[in-house]
MISETI-623125 format. One line per 5 residues: number of its first residue (from 1); their letters; for each residue x, y, z of N, C-alpha, C, O, CB. Coordinates in steps of 0.05 Angstrom, whole numbers. Glycine has a CB too. Example, Ala and Ser with C-alpha at 12.3 -4.5 7.8 and 13.67 -1.06 7.14 Angstrom:
1> as> 264,-114,156,246,-90,156,264,-66,156,285,-66,169,226,-89,181  257,-45,142,273,-21,143,258,1,157,268,23,161,282,-12,114
# end
This chain:
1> xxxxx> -473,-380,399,-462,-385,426,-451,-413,427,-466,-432,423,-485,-381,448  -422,-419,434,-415,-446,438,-434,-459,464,-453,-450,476,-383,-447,443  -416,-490,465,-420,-508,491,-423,-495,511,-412,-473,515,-399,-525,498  -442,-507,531,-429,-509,563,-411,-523,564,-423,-544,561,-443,-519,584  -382,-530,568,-372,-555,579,-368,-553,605,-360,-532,616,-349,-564,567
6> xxxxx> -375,-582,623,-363,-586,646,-354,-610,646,-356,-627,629,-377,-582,665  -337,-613,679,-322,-643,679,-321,-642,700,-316,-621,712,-296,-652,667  -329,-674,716,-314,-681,738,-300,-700,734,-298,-709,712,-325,-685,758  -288,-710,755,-265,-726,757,-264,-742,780,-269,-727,799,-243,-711,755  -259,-763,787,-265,-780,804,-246,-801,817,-253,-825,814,-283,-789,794
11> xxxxx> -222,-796,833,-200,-804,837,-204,-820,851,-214,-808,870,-182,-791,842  -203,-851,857,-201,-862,870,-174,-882,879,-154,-883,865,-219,-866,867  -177,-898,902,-155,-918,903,-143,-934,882,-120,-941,881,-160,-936,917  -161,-939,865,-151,-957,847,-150,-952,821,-131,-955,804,-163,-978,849  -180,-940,817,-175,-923,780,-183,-888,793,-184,-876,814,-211,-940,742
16> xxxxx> -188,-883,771,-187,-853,766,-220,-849,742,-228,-867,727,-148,-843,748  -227,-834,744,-246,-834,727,-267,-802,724,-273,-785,741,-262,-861,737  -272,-804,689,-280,-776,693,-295,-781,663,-294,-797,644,-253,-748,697  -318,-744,677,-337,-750,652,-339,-720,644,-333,-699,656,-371,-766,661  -348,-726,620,-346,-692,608,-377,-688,600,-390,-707,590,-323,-686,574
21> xxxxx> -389,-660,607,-419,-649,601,-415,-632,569,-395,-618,563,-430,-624,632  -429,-634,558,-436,-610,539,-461,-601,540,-478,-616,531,-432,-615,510  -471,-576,553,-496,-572,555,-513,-589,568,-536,-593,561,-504,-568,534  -497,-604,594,-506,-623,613,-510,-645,603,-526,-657,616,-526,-617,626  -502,-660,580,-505,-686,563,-473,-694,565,-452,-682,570,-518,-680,529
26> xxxxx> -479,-720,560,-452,-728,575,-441,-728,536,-455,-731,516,-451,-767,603  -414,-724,541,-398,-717,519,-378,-745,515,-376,-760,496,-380,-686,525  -365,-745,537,-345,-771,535,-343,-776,556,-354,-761,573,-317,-771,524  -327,-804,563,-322,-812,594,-295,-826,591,-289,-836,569,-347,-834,610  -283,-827,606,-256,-850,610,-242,-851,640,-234,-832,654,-228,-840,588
31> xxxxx> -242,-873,645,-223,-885,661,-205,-900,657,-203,-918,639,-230,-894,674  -187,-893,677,-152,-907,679,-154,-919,705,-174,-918,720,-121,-882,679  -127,-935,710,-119,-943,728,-107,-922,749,-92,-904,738,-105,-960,720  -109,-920,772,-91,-887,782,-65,-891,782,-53,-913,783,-97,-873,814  -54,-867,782,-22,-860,777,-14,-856,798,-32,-855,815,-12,-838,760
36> xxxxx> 11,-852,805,28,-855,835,11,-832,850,-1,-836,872,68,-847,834  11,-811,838,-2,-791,853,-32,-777,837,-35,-769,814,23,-769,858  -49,-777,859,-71,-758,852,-66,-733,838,-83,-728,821,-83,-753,873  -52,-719,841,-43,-701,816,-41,-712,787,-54,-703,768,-14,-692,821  -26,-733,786,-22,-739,760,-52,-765,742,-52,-776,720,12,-752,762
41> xxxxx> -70,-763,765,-87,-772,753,-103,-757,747,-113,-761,725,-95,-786,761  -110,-741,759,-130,-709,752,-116,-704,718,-131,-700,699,-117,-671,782  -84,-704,717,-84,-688,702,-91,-703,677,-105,-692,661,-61,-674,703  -83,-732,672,-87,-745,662,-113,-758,647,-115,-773,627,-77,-750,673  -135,-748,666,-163,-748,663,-177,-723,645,-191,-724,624,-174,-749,692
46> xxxxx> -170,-705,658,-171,-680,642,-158,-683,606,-167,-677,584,-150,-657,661  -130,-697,617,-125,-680,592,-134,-705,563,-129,-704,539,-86,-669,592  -150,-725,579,-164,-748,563,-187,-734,556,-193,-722,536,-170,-776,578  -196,-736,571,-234,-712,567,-229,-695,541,-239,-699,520,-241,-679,600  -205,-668,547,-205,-650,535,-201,-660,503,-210,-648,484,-187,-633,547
51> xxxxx> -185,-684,502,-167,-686,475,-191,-699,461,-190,-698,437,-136,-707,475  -214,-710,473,-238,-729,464,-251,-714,450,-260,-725,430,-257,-741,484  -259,-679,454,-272,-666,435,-253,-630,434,-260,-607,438,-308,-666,446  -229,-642,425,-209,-622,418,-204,-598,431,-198,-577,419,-215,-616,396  -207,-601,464,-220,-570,474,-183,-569,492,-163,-583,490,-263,-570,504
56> xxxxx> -191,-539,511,-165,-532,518,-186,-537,548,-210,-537,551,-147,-497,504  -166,-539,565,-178,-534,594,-189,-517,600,-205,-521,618,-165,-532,612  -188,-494,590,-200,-458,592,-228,-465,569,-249,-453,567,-166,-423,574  -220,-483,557,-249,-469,552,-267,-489,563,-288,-489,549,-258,-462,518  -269,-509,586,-279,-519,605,-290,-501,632,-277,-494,652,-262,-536,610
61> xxxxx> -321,-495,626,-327,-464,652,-320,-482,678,-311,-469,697,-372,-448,654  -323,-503,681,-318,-512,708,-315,-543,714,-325,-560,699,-341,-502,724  -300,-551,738,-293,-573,738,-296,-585,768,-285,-573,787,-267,-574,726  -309,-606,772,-307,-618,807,-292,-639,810,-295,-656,793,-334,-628,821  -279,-644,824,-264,-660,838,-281,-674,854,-300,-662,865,-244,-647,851
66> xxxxx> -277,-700,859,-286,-720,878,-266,-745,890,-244,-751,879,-310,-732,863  -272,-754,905,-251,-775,912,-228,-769,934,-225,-746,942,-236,-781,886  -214,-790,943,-196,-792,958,-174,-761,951,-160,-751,968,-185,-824,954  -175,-751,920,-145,-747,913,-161,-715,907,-150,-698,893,-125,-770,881  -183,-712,918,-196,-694,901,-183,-669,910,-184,-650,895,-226,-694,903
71> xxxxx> -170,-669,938,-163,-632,945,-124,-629,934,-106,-619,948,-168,-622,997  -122,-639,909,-97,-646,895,-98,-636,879,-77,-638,866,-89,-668,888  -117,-620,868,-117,-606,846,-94,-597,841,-78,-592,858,-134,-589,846  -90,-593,811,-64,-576,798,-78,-554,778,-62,-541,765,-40,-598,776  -100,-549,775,-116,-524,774,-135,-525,780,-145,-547,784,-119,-512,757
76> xxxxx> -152,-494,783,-178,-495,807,-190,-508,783,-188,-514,759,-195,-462,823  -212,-513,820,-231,-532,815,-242,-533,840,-228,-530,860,-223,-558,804  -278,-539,841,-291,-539,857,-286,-564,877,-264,-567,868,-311,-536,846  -287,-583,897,-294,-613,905,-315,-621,923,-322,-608,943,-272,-625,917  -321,-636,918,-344,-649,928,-340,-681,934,-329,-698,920,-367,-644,908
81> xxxxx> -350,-683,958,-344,-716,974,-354,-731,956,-367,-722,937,-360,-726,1005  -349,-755,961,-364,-774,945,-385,-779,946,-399,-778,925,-359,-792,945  -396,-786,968,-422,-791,986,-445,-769,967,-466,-776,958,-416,-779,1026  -434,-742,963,-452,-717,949,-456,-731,916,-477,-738,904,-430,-680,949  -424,-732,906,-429,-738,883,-439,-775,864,-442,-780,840,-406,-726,878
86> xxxxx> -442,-787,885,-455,-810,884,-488,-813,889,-506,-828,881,-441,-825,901  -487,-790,908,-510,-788,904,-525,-773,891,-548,-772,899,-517,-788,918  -519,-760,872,-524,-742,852,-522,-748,826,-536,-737,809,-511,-723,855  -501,-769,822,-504,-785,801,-521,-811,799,-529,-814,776,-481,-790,795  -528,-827,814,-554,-839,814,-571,-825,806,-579,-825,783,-563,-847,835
91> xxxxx> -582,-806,829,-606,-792,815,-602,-779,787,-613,-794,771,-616,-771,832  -597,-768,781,-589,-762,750,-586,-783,724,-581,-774,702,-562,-750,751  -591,-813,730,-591,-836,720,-620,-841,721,-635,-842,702,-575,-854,733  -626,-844,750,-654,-855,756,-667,-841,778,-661,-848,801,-652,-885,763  -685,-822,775,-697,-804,796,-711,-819,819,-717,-809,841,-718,-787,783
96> xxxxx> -714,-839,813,-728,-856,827,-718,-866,858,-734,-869,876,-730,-876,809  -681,-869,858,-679,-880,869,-670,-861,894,-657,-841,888,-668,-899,858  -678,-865,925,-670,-865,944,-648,-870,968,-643,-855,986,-681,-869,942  -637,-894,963,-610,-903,976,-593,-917,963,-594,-940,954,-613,-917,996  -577,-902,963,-550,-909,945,-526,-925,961,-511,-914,977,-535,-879,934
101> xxxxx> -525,-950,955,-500,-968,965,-480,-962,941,-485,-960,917,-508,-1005,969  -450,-958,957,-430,-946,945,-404,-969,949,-384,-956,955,-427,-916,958  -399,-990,948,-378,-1002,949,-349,-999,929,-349,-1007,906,-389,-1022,949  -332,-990,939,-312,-978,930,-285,-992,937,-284,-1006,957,-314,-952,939  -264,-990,923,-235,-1014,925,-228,-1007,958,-214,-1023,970,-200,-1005,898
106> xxxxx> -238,-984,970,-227,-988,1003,-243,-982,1019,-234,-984,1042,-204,-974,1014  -268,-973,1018,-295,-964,1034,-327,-970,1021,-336,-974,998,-293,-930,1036  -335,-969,1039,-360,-978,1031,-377,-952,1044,-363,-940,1060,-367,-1011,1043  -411,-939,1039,-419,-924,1035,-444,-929,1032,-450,-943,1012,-408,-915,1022  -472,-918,1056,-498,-921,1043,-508,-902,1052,-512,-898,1076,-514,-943,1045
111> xxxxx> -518,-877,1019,-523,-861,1027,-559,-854,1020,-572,-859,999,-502,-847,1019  -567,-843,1041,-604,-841,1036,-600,-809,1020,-587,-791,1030,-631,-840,1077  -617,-807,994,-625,-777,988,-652,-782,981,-664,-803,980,-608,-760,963  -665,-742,971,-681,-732,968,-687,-736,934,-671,-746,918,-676,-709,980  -706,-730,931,-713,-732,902,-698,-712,881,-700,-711,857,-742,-727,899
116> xxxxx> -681,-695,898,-672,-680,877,-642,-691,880,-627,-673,872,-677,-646,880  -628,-711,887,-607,-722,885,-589,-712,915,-565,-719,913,-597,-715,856  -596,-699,936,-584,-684,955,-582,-703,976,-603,-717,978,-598,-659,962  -559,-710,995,-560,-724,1011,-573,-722,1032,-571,-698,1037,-544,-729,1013  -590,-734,1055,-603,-736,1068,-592,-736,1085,-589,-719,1103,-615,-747,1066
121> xxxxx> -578,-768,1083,-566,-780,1110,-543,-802,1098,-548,-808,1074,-593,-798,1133  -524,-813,1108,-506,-829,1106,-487,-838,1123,-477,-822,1140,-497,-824,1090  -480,-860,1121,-460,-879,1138,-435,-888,1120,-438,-892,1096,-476,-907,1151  -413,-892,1134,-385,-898,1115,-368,-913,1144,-363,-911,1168,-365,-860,1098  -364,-930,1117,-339,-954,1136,-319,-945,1113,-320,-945,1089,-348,-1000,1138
126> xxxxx> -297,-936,1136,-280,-940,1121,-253,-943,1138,-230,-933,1136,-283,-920,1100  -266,-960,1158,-241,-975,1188,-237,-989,1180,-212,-990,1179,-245,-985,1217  -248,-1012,1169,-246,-1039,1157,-247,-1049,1133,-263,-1036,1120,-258,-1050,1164  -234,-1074,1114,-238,-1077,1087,-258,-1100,1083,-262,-1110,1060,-212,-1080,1073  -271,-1109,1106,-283,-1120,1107,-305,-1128,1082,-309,-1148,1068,-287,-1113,1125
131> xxxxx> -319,-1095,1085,-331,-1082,1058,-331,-1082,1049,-354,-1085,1040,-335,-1072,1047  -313,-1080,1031,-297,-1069,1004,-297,-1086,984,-308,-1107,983,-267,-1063,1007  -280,-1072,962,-280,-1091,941,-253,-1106,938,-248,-1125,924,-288,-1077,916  -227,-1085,963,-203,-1101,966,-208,-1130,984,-190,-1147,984,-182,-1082,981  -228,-1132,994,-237,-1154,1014,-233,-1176,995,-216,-1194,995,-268,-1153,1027
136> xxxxx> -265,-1168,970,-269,-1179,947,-244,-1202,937,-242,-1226,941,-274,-1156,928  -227,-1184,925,-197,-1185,911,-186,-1210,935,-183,-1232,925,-175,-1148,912  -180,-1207,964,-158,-1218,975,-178,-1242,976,-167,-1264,974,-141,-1205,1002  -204,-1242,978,-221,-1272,990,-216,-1281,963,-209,-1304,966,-258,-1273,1002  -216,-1274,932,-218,-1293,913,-185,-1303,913,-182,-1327,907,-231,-1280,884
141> xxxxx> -166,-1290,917,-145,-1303,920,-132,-1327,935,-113,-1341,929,-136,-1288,924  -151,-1330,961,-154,-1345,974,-172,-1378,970,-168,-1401,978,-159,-1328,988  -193,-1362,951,-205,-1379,937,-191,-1403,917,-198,-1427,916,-219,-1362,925  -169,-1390,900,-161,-1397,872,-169,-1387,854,-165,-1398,832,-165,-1417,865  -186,-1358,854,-199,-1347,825,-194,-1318,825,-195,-1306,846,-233,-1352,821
146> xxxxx> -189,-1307,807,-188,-1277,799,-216,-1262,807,-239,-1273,804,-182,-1274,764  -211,-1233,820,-234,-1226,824,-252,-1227,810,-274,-1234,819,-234,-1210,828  -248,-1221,784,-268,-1215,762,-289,-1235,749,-308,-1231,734,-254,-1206,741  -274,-1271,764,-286,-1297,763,-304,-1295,787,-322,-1312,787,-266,-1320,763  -302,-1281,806,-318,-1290,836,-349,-1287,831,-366,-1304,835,-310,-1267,866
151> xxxxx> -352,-1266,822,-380,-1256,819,-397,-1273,807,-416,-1281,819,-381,-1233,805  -391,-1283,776,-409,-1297,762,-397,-1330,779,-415,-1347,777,-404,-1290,723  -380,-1339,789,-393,-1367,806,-399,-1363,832,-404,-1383,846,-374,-1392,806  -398,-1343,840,-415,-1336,868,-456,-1348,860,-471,-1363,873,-412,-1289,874  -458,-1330,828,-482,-1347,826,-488,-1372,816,-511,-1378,808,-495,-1337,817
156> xxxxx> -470,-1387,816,-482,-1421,813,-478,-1431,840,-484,-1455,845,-463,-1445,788  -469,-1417,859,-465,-1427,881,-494,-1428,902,-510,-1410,904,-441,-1411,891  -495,-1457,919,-522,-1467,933,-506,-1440,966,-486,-1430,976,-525,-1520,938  -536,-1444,969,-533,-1431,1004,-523,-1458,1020,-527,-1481,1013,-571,-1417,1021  -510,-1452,1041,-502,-1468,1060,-481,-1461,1080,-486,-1453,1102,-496,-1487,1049
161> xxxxx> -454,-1467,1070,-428,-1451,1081,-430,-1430,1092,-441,-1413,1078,-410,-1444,1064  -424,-1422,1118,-421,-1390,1111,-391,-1382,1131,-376,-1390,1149,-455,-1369,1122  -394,-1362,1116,-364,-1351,1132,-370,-1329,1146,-393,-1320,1144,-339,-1341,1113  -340,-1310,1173,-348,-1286,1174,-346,-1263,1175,-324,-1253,1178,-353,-1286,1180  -368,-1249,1173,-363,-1220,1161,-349,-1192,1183,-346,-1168,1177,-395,-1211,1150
166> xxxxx> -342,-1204,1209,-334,-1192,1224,-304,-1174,1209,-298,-1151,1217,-332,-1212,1246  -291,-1186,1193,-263,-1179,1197,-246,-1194,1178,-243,-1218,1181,-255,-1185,1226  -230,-1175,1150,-227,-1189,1131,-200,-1217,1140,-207,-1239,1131,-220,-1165,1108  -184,-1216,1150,-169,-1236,1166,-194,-1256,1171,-199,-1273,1154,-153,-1223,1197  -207,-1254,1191,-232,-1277,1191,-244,-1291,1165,-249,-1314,1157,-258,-1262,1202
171> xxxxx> -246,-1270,1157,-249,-1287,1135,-240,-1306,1114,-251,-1322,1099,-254,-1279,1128  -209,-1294,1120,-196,-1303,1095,-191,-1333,1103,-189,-1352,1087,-167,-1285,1087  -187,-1332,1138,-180,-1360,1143,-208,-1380,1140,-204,-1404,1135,-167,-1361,1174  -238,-1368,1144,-254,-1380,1141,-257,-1401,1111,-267,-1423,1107,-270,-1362,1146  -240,-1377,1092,-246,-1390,1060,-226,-1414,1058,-228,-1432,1042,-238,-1365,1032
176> xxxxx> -202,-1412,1081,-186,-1425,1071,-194,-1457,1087,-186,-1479,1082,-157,-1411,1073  -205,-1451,1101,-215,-1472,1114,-236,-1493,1097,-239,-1517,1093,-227,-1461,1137  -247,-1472,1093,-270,-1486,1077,-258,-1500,1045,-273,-1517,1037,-295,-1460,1071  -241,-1496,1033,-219,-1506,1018,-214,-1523,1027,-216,-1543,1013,-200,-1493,1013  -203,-1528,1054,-185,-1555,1056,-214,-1571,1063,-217,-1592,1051,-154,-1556,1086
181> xxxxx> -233,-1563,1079,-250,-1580,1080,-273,-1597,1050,-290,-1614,1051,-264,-1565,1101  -263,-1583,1030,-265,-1595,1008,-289,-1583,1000,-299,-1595,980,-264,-1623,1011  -306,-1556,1011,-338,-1555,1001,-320,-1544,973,-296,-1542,967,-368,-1530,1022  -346,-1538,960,-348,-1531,928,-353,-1502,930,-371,-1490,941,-373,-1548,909  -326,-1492,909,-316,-1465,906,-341,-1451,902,-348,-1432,916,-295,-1462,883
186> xxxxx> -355,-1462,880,-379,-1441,878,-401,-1429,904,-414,-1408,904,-397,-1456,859  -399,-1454,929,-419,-1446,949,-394,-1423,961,-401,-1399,962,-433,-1476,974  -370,-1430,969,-359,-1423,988,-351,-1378,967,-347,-1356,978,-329,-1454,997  -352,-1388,933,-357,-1359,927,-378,-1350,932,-378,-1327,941,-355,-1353,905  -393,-1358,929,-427,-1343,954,-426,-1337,981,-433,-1316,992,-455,-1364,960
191> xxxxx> -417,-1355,991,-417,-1348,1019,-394,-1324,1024,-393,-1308,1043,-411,-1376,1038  -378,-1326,1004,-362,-1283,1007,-377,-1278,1004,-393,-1274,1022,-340,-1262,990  -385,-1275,975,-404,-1243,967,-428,-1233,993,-431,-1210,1000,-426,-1248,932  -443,-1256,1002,-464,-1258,1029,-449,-1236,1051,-458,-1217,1063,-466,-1296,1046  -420,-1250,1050,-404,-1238,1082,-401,-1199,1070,-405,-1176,1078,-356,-1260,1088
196> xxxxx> -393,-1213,1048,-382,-1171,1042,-401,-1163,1051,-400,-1152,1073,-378,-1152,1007  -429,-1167,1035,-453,-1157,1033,-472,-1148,1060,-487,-1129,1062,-464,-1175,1017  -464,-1169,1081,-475,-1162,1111,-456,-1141,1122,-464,-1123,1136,-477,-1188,1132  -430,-1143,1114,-414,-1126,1128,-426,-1095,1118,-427,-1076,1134,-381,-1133,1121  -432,-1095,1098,-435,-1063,1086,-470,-1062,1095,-476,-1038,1098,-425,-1059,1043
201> xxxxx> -483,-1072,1097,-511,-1068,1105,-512,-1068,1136,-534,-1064,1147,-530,-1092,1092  -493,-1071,1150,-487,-1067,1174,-489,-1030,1182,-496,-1016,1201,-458,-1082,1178  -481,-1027,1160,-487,-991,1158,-514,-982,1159,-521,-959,1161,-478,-978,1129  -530,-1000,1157,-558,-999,1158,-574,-990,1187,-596,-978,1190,-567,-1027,1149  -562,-997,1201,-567,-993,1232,-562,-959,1233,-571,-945,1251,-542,-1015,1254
206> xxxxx> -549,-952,1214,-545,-922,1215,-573,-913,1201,-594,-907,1213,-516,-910,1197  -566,-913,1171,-584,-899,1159,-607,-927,1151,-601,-951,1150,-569,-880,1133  -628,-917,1148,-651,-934,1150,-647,-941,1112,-638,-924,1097,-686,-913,1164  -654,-965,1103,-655,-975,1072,-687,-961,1064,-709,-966,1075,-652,-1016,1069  -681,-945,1046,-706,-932,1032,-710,-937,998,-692,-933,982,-703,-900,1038
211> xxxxx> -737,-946,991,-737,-968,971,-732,-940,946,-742,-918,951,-773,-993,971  -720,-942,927,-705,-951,917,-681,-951,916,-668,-931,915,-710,-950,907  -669,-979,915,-643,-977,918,-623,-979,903,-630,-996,887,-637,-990,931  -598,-969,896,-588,-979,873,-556,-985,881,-553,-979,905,-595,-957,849  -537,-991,874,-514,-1002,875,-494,-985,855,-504,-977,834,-517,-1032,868
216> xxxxx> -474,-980,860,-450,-961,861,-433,-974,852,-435,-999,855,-440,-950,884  -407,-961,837,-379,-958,840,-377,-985,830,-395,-999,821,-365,-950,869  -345,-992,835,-343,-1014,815,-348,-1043,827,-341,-1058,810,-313,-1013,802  -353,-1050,837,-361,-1072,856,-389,-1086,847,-395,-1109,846,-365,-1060,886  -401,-1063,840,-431,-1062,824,-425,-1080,802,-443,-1097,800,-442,-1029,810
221> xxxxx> -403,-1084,782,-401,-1094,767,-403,-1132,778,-409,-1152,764,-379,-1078,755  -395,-1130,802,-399,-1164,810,-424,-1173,806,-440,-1156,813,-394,-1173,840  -436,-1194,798,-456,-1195,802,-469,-1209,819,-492,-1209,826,-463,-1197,787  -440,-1227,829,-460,-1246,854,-456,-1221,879,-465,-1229,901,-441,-1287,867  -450,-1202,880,-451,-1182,899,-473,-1159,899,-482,-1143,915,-427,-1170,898
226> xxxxx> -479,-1166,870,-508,-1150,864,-533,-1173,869,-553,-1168,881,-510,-1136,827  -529,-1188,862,-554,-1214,873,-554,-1215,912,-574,-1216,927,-538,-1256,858  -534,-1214,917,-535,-1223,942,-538,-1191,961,-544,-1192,984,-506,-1244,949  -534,-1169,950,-544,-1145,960,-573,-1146,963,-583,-1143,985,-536,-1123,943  -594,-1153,933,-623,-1161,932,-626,-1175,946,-647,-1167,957,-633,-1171,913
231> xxxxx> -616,-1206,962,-622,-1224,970,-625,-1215,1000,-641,-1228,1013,-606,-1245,961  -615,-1198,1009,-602,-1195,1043,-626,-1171,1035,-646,-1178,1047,-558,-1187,1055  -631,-1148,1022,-645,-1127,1020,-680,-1133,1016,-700,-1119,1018,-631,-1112,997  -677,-1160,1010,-703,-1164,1001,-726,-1158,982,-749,-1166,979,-709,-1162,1013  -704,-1135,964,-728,-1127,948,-702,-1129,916,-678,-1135,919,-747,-1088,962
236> xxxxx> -713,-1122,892,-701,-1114,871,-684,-1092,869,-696,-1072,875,-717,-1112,856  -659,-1088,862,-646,-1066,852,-663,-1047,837,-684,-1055,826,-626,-1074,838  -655,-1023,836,-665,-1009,816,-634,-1007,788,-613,-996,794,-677,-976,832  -638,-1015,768,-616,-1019,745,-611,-990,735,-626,-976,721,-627,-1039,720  -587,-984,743,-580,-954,728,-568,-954,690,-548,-964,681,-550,-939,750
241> xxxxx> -578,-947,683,-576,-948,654,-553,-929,651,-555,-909,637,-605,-940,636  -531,-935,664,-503,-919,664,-478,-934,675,-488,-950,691,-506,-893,683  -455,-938,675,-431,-957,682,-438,-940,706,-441,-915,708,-397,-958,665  -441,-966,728,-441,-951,749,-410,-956,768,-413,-962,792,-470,-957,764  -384,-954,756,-360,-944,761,-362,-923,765,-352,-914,786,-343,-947,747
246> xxxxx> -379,-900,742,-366,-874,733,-387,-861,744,-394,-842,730,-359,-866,701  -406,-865,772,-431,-847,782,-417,-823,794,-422,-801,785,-452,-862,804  -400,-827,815,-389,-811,826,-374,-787,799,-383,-764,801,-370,-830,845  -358,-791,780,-357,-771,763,-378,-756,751,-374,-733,746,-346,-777,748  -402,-768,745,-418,-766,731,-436,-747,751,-450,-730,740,-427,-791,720
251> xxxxx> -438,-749,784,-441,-726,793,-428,-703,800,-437,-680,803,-449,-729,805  -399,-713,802,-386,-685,798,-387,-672,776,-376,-651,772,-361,-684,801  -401,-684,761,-398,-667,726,-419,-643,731,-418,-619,729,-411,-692,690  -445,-664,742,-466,-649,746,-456,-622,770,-460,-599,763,-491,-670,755  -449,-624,784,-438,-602,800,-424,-585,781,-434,-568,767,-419,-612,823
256> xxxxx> -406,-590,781,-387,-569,764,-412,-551,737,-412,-528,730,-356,-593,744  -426,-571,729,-445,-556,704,-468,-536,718,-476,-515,707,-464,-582,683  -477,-546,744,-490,-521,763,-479,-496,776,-492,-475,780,-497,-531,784  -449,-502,781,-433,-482,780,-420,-466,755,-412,-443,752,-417,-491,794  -420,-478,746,-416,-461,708,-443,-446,708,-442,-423,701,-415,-490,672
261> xxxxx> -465,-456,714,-494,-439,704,-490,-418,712,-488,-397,700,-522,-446,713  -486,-425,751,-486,-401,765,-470,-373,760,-476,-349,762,-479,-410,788  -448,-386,754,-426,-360,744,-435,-342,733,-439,-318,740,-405,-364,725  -441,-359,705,-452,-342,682,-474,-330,686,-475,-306,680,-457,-356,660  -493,-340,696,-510,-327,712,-509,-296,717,-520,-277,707,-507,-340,733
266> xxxxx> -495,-298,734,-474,-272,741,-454,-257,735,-445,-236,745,-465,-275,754  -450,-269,718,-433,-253,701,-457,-233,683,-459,-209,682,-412,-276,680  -467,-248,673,-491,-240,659,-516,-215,674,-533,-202,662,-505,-269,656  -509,-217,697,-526,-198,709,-513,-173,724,-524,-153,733,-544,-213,727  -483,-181,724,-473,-152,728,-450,-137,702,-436,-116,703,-455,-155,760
271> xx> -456,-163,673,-459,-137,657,-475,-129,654,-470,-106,648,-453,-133,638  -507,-136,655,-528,-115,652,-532,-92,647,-555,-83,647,-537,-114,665
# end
């Protein structure tokens, strides 16, 4: 009897990203940057997956879609929100954890689940970029530093400054102020990551923070945004032993591989 294979796929604003199952073990993963259209990143994802362990799309039993681009399909395929498949890919990392913060290049996301990875409850901003990780991007520009510099001198940076988190315009003029007033880049990169970080825990007033927590999507990769999530949360992250860019695929994978069971399943019981 061959593989199970499954795949999801995980389109977002900015990259695209997808993971392949064999017998529910992850097989390969890759992300890109996204292409003009969600079509052509699906296909593009797919046809990366497939070429990774020589397969045809057909012989893939099933596939989920997630993301902004997800009801774009150019062949079937199941979809599932993000919110489901973020939170399904945490748990499937780390059973442990309970509330999943999801910061993403245009929304932000905190979702409470069950021990079996199922969502509970959740809140989503996604009126403002306040949140976000485009916030991220325009405040380090404002700064003088590339996003990918903010994070690691956000932590040499002292508490003091602060800016605010009302409203990314507010802020931007806050940073620039604080520039001409001469404080030191490193406090005034802390005092963003602080502002993102209240803005998205502001979601909290929705869903209640349930210990364990873990951090999402690519934003996760900052780290003064992962320090200062702990710092405002008060307790330790829980560390997912997975790129946590690719959670959201990584639970659509798992979907799509529960729906492959099911089929067969059934298939299996009405050839009987």
């Amino acid at each position: 009897m061959g593989k199970r294979w499954s795949m999801g796929i995980d389109v977002g604003s900015l990259t695209a990203k997808g993971i392949l199952l064999a017998d529910g073990q992850v097989a390969a993963s890759f992300l890109c940057r996204a292409k003009p259209s969600a079509k052509e990143s699906i296909e593009s994802v797919a046809e990366a997956l497939c070429g990774r362990d020589r397969l045809t799309r057909e012989e893939v039993q099933a596939i989920c879609l997630t993301g902004y681009g997800r009801f774009q399909a150019p062949f079937e395929a199941i979809e599932k929100s993000e919110i489901s498949c973020h939170g399904l890919g945490a748990s499937v990392v780390e059973p442990a954890v309970r509330t999943v913060v999801d910061i993403g290049g245009q929304d932000s996301k905190l979702v409470a689940v069950d021990e079996a990875g199922l969502v509970q409850e959740f809140a989503m901003n996604d009126k403002c970029a306040a949140g976000t990780g485009r916030a991220l991007e325009v405040l380090g520009w404002a700064l003088g530093v590339e996003v990918e510099q903010l994070g690691p001198l956000a932590l040499k940076g002292r508490p003091g400054r602060g800016i605010s988190s009302r409203c990314s315009l507010f802020m931007e003029s806050d940073v620039l102020q604080a520039r001409r007033d001469g404080v030191d880049r490193a406090a005034i990169a802390r005092a963003i990551v602080e502002a993102v970080v209240e803005r998205v825990l502001a979601l909290a007033s929705k869903v209640p923070v349930k210990a364990r927590v873990c951090l999402t999507g690519g934003v996760a990769k900052n780290p003064g945004v992962a320090a200062a999530l702990a710092r405002q949360l008060r307790q330790e992250l829980c560390p997912l032993r997975f790129d946590p860019q690719l959670i959201g695929a990584l639970g659509a994978a798992h979907f799509a591989d529960r729906a492959g069971q099911a089929s067969g399943a059934a298939y299996r019981s009405s050839a009987a």
